[in-house]
C-alpha positions as CSV (number, residue, x, y, z in Angstrom):
1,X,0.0,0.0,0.0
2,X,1.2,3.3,-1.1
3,X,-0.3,6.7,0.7
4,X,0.3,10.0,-0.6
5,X,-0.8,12.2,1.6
6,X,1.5,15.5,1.6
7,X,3.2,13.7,4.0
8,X,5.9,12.2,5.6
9,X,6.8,8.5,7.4
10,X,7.4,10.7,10.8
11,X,4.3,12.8,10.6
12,X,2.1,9.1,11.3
13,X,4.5,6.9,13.2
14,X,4.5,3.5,13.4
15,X,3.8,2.2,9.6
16,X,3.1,-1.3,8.8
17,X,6.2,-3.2,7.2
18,X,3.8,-4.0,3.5
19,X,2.6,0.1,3.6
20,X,5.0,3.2,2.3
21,X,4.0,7.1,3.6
22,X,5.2,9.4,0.5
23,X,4.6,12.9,0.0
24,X,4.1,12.5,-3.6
25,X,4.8,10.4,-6.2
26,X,3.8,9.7,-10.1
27,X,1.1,7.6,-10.5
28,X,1.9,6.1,-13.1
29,X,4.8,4.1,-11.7
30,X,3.0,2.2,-9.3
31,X,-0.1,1.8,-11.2
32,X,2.0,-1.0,-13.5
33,X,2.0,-3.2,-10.1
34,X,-1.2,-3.0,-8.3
35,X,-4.4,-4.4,-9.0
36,X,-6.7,-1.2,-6.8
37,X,-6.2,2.4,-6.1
38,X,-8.3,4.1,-3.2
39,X,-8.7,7.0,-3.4
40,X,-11.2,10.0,-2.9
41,X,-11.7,10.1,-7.0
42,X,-10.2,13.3,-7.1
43,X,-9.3,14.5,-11.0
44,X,-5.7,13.2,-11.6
45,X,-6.2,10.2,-9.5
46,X,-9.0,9.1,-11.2
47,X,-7.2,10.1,-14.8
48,X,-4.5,8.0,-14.3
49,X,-6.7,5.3,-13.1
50,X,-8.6,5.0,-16.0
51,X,-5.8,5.1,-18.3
52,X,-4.0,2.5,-17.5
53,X,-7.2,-0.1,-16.6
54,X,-6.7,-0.2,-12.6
55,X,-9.9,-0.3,-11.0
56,X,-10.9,1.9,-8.7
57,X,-12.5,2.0,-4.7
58,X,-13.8,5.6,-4.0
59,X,-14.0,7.6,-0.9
60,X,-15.4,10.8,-1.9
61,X,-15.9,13.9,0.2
62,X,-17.2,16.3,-1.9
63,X,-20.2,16.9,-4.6
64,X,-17.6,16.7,-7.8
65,X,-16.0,13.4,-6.4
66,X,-19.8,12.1,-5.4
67,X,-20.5,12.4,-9.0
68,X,-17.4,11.0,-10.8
69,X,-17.6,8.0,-8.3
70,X,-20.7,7.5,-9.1
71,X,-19.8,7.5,-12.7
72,X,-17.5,5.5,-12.5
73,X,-19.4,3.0,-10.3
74,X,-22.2,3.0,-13.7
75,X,-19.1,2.4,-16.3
76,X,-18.5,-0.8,-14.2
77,X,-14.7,1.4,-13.7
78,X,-14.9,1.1,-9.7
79,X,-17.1,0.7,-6.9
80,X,-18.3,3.7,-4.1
81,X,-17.0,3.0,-0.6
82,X,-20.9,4.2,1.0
83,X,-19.8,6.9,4.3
């Protein structure tokens, strides 16, 4: 598991040995080795998602990620985590 969150390992603590704390990072290099992204379906997330086939597990917060969640969840692209 990958988290890129704005911030570092130190900011959370204790992180499991199979999960990795990044600021950042390209999504396109990880997307090549993992089989789903979870994410809040936020624009370039959900671009780079669709590109390259991973599916996708949406958390979203707001009325624009509601709706491309849900669109995506009609395309058969992903499924909505319900809050």
């Amino acid at each position: 598991m990958i988290s890129t969150t704005g911030q570092n390992e130190e900011y959370f603590g204790d992180i499991p040995a199979n999960a990795h704390v990044v600021p950042w990072i390209p999504y396109a290099e990880p997307l090549s080795h993992i089989n789903l992204v979870v994410c809040h379906c936020g624009y370039s997330t959900l671009i780079s998602e669709l590109i390259s086939g991973v599916p996708v597990l949406s958390v979203p917060f707001s009325a624009d990620q509601v709706a491309k969640a849900n669109r995506c969840l009609a395309l058969g692209v992903g499924s909505v985590l319900a809050q």
